[in-house]
Residue, then its C-alpha position, 0 to 999 in steps of 0.5 A: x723631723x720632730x723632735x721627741x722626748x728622746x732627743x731632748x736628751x741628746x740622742x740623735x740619730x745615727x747614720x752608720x755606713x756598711x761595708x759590702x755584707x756579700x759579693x752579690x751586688x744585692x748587698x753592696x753598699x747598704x746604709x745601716x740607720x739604727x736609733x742609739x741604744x739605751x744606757x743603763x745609768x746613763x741618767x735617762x728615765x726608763x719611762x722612755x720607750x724606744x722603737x726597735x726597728x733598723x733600717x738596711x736600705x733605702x730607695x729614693x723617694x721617687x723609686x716605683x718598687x721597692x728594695x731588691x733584697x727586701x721580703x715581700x708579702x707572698x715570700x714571707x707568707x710562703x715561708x711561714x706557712x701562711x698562705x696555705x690558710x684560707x682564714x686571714x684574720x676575719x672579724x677580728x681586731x688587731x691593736x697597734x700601739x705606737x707614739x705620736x702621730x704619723x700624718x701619712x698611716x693609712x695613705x702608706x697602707x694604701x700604696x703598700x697593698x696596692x704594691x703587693x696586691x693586698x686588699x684595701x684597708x681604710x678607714x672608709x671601708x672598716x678595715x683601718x682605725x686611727x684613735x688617740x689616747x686621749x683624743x687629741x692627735x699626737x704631735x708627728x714624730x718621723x722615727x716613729x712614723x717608720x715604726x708605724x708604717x712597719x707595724x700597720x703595713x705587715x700587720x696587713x700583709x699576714x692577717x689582711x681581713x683583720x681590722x687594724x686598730x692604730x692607737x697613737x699615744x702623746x709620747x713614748x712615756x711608759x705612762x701613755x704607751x701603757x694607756x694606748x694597751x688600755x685604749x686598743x683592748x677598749x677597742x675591741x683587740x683580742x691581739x696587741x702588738x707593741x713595739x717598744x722597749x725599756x730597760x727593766x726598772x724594780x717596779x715594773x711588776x706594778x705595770x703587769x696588771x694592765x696586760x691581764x685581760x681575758x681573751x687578749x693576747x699581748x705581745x711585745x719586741x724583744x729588742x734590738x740591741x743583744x743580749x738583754x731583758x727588756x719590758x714590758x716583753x719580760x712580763x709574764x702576761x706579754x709573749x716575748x718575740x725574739x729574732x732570727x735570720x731567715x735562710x731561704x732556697x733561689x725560690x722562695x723555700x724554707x731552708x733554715x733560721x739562726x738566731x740573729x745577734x739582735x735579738x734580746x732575750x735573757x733571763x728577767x732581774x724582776x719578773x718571777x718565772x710564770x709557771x708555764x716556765x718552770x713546767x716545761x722546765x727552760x734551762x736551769x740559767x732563768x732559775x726562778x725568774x721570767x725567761x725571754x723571749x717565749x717565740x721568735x720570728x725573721x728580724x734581721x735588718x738584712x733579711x728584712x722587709x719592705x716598708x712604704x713611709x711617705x712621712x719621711x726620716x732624715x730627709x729620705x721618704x720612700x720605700x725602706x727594707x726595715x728589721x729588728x724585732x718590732x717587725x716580729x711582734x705585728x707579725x705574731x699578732x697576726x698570727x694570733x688574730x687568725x687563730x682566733x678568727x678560726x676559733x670564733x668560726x668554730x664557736x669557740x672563744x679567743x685564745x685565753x692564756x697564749x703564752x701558758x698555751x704556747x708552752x704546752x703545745x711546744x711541749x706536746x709536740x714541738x716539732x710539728x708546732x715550731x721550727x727550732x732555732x739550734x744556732x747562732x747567738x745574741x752575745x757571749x754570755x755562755x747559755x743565755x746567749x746560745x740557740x739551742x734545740x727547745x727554749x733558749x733565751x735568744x729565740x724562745x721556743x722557736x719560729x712558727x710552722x703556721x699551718x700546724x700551730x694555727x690548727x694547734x691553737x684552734x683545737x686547744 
């Protein structure tokens, strides 16, 4: 395995056994693979961003299929709404921004549509775009080539027409990361995934510039560690996504979600409360500063979702079952892509405003748009930790009810 920024300064990954979560043999003996936490004052920079993915399970390498208990496609697609929308994301471009390089994207896309008999996405046939944030390829790094395989493969999975375009940064220095934002929106992304954290610093307003731009929505990972503000999801040009626990029925149904105890969220020391915030009118706790995450969706490492990297982490390669908040945030941004896919189809322009509008249509009619999260938590901070019926600092506004938003959004 490479070696990144990060381990220089001695963090390594850890290799956490889990005692048996349930009685079903579906959740027996279950590994946990999770990157360590970021300390504050700890001495390590901010500028060093971390993916926010964890990895519940493994096959080995040689296995034909993956996970039993993973999420496929077509469950997750069900359970969200999405398969009752014709529009998959046609003619617009989804950007993915990630550090350093994984040698193995587009061959691990290929193996997981074919998997789930999902179009092809290539290179050859326009669908797949790997660029370079400078145009020299990025050292391999396999922690970050799980997050890429993550990002890319269920970016496909909710918007498979859409284009993909992968940007790859040198490091996981804020620096670079925040010019891979740059290279996707020059690209052509109307919607911009990142899924990468840092613990908030005094002067990370002076980075907000970079996600204003008219007719791309940004969106970023919440993080993975509870309770907890994290950028650049706390900018109030970027909509924050959350995580929750998906409950569905033997087959397939949508039961319910609670907030999963990963999720980060609270209440913003820099960033002041947008006015699309204060508006809706979020609980006294933010006061007058950035409420986070604006939306939630399924991140549950053992609710999670089956993954293809050949690249290879810890000496294991293979199919994984992959959660945290980074698996949330591609996820949305497929959402966006196929609002405005529709959008475009109507002669209208890509969405302007997301967050602003997301509030306004919870606000108008929350029940149809959203499904509340009223339960669970991501700590024991009292409000700031508590799911609760509208906006709460764990889930946002909610997880989408896909049909209806989508159409939501469209018409706005």
């Amino acid at each position: 395995m490479q070696t990144d920024v990060i381990s220089k300064f001695t963090r390594k990954l850890l290799i956490l056994a889990a005692a048996t979560l349930f009685s079903s043999p579906v959740f027996a003996q279950q590994a946990f693979i999770e990157l360590p936490k970021l300390q504050p004052g700890s001495g390590e920079p901010f500028a060093f961003m971390r993916p926010h993915y964890v990895i519940h399970q493994t096959e080995a390498s040689n296995s034909a299929a993956p996970p039993s208990s993973a999420f496929s496609p077509s469950t997750i697609r069900h359970a969200y709404g999405f398969d009752q929308i014709s529009n998959q994301g046609s003619k617009q471009v989804i950007g993915i921004v990630d550090a350093y390089d994984d040698p193995d994207a587009e061959a691990d896309l290929g193996t997981f549509s074919k998997q789930y008999n999902l179009p092809a996405c290539t290179t050859a046939n326009g669908c797949f775009k790997k660029v370079f944030q400078t145009g020299h390829q990025p050292a391999a790094n396999a922690n970050w080539a799980v997050e890429i395989s993550l990002d890319v493969q269920w970016v496909h999975a909710i918007a498979p027409q859409a284009t993909i375009v992968l940007v790859e940064t040198n490091s996981n220095a804020l620096s670079d990361l925040i010019g891979g934002v740059d290279v996707a929106v020059k690209n052509g992304a109307s919607a911009v995934s990142m899924s990468w954290t840092s613990y908030e610093f005094s002067s990370e307003g002076n980075f907000d510039n970079h996600f204003v731009s008219n007719t791309v929505t940004f969106l970023a990972a919440s993080g993975d560690a509870g309770a907890g503000v994290a950028y650049p999801a706390c900018s109030p040009f970027v909509i924050g996504v959350g995580g929750t626990t998906l409950n569905l029925s033997g087959n397939g149904t949508y039961q319910n979600e609670t907030a999963w105890s990963g999720s980060g969220g609270g209440e913003s020391a820099y960033e002041h409360e947008p006015l699309y915030q204060s508006q809706f009118g979020i609980p006294d706790d933010a006061g007058a500063h950035r409420g986070v995450p604006d939306v939630a969706y399924d991140a549950n490492p053992t609710t999670g979702y089956a993954v293809y990297d050949s690249y290879g982490l810890n000496g294991t390669k293979g199919w994984f079952q992959v959660g945290g908040t980074s698996a949330a945030a591609p996820q949305w941004a497929a959402l966006v892509a196929i609002a405005n896919s529709m959008r475009v189809s109507s002669r209208k322009t890509n969405l302007l405003s997301t967050g602003a509008v997301l509030y306004t249509l919870s606000k108008s009619n929350a029940a149809a748009n959203f499904r509340p999260v009223t339960s669970g938590s991501n700590g024991s901070c009292g409000t700031l930790c508590n799911a609760a019926a509208g906006y709460d600092f764990v889930t946002g506004l909610g997880t989408p009810q896909a049909v209806a938003l989508i159409n939501a959004l469209v018409a706005q």
